[in-house]
N, C-alpha and C positions, 0 to 999 in steps of 0.2 A: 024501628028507628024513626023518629017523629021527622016528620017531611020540613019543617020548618029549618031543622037542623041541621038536613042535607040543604037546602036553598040556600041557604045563609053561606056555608062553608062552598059550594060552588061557586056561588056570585063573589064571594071572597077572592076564590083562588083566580077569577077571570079579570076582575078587576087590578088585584097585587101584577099579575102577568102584563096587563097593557101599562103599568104604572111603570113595573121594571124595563118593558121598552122605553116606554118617553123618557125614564133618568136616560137610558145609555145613549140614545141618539142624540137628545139634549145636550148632556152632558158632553158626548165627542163632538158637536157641534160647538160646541164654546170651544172648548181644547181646542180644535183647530184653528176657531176663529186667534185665540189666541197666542197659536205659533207653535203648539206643544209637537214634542214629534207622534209620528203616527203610531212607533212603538210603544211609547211610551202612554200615548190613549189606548193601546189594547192591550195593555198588560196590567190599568191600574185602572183606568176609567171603565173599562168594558167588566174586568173580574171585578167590582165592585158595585157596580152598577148592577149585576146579574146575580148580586147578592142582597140587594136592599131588601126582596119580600124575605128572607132570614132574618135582616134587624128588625123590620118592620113589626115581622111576628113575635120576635124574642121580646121587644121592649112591651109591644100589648101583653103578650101572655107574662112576661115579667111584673105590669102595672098591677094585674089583676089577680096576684096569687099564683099561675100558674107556672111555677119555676120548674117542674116536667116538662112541660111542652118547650118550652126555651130552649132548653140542655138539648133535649131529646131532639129537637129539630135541626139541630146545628149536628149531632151525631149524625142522625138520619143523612140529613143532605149530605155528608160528606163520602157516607159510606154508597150512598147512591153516584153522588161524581164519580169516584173510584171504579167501584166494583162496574156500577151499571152503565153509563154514560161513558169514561174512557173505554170500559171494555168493549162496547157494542160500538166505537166509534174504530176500535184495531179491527175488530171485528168484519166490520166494514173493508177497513181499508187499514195495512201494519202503517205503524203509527212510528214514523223515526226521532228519536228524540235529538236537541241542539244542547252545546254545553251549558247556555243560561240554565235550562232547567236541570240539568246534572249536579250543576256545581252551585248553584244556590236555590231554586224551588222546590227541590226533591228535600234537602238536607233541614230547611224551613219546616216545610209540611209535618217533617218526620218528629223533628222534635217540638213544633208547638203541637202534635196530638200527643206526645207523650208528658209533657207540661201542663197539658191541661188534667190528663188522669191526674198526675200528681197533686197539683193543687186543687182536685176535689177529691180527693181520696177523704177526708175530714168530712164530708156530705157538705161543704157549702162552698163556693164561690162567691169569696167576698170582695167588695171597693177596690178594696188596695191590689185584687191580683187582680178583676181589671184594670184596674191604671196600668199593672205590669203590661199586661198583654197587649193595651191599644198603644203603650212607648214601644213592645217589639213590634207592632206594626208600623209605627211610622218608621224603624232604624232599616225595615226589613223592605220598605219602598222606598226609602235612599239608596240602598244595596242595591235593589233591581236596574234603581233610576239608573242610578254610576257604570253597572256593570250591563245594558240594554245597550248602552254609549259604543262599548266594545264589542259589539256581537258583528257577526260576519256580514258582507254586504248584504248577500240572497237573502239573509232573513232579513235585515232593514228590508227593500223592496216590498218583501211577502208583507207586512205590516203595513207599508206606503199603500202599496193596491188597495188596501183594506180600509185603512183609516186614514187617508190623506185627505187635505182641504177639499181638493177637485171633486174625488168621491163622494165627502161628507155635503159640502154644498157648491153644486155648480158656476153658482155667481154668487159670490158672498159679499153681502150688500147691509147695508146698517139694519134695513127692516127685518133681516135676516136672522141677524144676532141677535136682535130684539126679542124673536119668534121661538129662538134657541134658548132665550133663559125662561121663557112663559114655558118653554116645554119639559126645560129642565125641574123648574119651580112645580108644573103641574104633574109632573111626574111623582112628586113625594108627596105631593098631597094624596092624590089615588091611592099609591102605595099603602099609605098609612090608612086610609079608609075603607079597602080592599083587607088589609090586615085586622080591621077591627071586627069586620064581618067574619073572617076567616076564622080566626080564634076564638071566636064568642060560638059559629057551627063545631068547630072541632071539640070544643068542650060539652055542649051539648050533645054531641056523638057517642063522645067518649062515655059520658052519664049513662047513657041511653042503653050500650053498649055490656056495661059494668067493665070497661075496662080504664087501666090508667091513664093519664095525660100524657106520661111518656111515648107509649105504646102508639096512642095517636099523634105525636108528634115526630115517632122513630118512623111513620109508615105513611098515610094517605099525606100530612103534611108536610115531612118531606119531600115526599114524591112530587108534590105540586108544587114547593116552592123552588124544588130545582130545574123546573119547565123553561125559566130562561136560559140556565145552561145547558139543558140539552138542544136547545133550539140554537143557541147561538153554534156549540160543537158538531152537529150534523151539519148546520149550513157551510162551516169552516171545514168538515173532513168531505165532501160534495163537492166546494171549492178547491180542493186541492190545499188550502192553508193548514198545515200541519203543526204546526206552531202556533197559531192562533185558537189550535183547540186544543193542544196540550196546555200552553199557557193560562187561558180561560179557565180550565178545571181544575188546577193545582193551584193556580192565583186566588181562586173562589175557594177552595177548601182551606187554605191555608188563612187566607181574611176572613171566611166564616168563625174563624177560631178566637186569631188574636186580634180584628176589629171589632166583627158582629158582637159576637159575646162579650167582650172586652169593654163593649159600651152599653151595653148589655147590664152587667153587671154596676157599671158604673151610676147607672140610672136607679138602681134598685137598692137603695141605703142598707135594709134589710141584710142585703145577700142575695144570690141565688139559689135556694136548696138542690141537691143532686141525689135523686130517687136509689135507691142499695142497688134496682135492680140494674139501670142506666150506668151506677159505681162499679159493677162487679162482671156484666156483660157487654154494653153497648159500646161505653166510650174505652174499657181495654179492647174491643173488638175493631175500633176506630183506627186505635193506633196500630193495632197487628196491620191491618191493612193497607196502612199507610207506610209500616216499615217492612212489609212485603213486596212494595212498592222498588225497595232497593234495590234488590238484584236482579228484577226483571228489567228495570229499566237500565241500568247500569251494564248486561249482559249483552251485547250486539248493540245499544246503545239505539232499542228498539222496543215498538210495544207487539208481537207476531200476531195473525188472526185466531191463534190457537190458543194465546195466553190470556186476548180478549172474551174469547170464548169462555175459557174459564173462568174469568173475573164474571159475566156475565152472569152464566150457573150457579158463581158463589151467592149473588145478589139473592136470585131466585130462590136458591134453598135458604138463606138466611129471613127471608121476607118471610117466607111458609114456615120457619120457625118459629116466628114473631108472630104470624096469625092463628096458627095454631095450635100452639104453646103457653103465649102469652096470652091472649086474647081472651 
């Protein structure tokens, strides 16, 4: 494998990684400055923000021909939240679930991965079904907005701790806010420059390799662009916020789908092409996953150490089918 290709694709993923920090702090730092509540910056500013290196890389890898890598990264990472990242987060520590995510972020997830099979069953994701997808994300962060308003006090607080003004900035001062949109601002520049490098290594790899774009973007790329969500879910199950890392990774799979890609698509006149093997394996394997998700979570109204376990192992043998097999 040509060394240039790894450099490239590391400095890529370390850069997208401090880029996606500066959106989310940035970002909850203006929210706050601006009054938003706390819940509602960790449910839409944090899962988004911890999604940006997925746009980032979809829309490069989208610019440049590689509608593989796009699809496949947005699989990848989701099947990584899920399987690996929730699981090793019960794993950890059972993981209790609140009705917000019962009764609207479970039933979200469930059916925009099976929406998306279907609208690329035809191999392309085109304009018009991202427009669909980024309108059910904006109806689908009204819903949350509306229904976060009603959620029990103990979880407002858990949020407050977490993403409150005091927290976010000690003395919030004009120079402050000021500091908060250069950080915000520089955060997407990184991002996007971090991504350029990223996807220009991963295809290179890929070449190098003889394997497909997909393949590299179901595995070393997703696994790296989902680094801010694992980092933020560890810090969050460590802390004790249990809801702040359930929310975070069902938030982020679910906006992976019908934002990321959703704008994604929108940017790519073209289309998106979707590879037979990403149609026929990866993105139905997205959505088993996703609506296996129902009864575990719906059962005791919990995630156990035992189910995280096996979410865990699923990852593992799936990833070692993917290098193995596909590779």
């Amino acid at each position: 494998m040509h060394l240039v290709a790894i450099t490239s694709f590391l400095a890529g993923l370390v850069v997208v990684i401090v880029g996606a920090e500066l959106i989310v702090r940035g970002g909850s730092r203006v929210g706050a400055l601006l009054g938003v509540s706390p819940m509602i910056l960790g449910l839409t500013v944090v899962a988004v923000g911890t999604s940006t290196p997925e746009m980032a890389v979809g829309l490069t890898a989208a610019a440049e021909g590689n509608g593989g890598l796009a699809v496949g990264n947005i699989a990848g990472t989701n099947i990584v939240n899920i399987l690996f990242i929730l699981g090793l987060s019960a794993w950890i520590k059972p993981l209790p679930l609140q009705l917000l995510s019962l009764k609207l972020d479970l039933p979200v997830m469930v059916i925009s991965a099976g929406a998306l099979l279907w609208m690329a069953w035809d191999g392309q994701l085109s304009r018009p079904e991202g427009a669909l997808m980024v309108g059910a994300a904006v109806a689908y962060t009204i819903a949350m907005v509306y229904m976060s308003q009603r959620e029990s006090l103990p979880i407002q607080q858990e949020f407050s701790r977490e993403y409150s003004a005091s927290n976010l900035l000690p003395r919030v001062t004009t120079l402050q806010g000021t500091v908060s949109v250069l950080m915000l601002a520089a955060g997407i520049v990184v991002v996007v420059v971090g991504a350029e490098l990223l996807v220009t290594g991963a295809v290179d790899m890929a070449r190098s390799l003889g394997v497909s774009d997909a393949v590299v973007g179901l595995t070393i790329v997703a696994i790296g662009t989902s680094a801010p969500e694992l980092a933020t879910t560890i810090m969050a199950t460590l802390k004790n916020e249990r809801d702040i890392a359930i929310g975070n990774l069902i938030g982020s799979s679910t906006y992976n789908i019908l934002f990321i890609l959703g704008v994604t698509c929108l940017a790519t006149p073209s289309g998106v092409p979707v590879d037979a093997p990403l149609l026929h394996v990866d993105l139905p394997l997205a959505a088993l996953v996703a609506l296996l998700c129902v009864p575990i979570f719906v059962t005791d109204r919990r995630i156990s150490r035992l189910e995280g376990a096996l979410f865990v192992t699923a990852y593992v043998v799936y990833l070692g089918t993917l290098i193995f097999v596909r590779a």
